[in-house]
N, C-alpha and C positions, 0 to 999 in steps of 0.2 A: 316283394318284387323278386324275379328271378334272379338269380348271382352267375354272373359269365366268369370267366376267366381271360386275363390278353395280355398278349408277349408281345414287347416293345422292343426294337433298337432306338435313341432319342440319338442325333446328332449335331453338333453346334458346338458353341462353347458350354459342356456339360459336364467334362471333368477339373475337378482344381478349384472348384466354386461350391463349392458345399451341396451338392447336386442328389449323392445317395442320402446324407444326414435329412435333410430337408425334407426326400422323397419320406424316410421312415418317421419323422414326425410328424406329417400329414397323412400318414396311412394309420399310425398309431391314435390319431385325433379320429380320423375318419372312420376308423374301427374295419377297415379293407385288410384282406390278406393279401400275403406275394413274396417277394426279393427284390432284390437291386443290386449289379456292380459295375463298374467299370470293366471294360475293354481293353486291348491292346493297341488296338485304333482309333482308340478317342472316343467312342461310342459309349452310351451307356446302354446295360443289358437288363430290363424290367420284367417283374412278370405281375400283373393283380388279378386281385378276385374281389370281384362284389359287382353292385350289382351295375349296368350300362352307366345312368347317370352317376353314380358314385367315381366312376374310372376316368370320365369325361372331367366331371369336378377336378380329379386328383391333378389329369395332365393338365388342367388350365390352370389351377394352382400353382402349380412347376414350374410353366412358362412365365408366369408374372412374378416371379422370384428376380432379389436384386443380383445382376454379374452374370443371371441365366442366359446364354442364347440358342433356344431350341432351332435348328436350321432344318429340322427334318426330324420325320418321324413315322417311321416303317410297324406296321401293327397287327396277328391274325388273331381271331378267336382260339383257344385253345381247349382242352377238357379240364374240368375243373379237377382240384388236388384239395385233397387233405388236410391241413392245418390250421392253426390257430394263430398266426401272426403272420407281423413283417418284418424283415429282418434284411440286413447289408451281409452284402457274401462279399468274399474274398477277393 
């Protein structure tokens, strides 16, 4: 299957809840690349790669996470990037 790339704002209660750990253990399982961090405004800042239903899976995983509350969630396609993993930034 083809592999997209897509940059996400998540917002809700999504920082302080274990939100980027969770994000990187399920992309780590999932075997998806990307990042993940926190905001200044409470947002969280995601990027994945792999393929449609893969990225679908990961944010429905997220959302059914306990203490999660996704209240929105802003999304484009991106150009796909180079790498081998997922990983929490800064």
């Amino acid at each position: 299957m083809e592999k997209i790339r897509k940059h996400f704002y998540f917002s809700g209660r999504v920082q302080g809840v274990g939100f980027r750990y969770r994000s990187y253990y399920i992309a780590q399982a999932m075997g998806v690349t990307g990042w993940v961090r926190n905001l200044w405004d409470e947002r969280v800042e995601m990027e994945i790669q792999g393929t449609r239903d893969e990225i679908r899976e990961m944010v429905e995983r997220l959302s059914q996470q306990n203490f999660v509350e996704i209240e929105g969630i802003e999304a484009k396609e991106i150009p796909l990037e180079e790498e081998s993993s997922f990983r929490i930034r800064g």
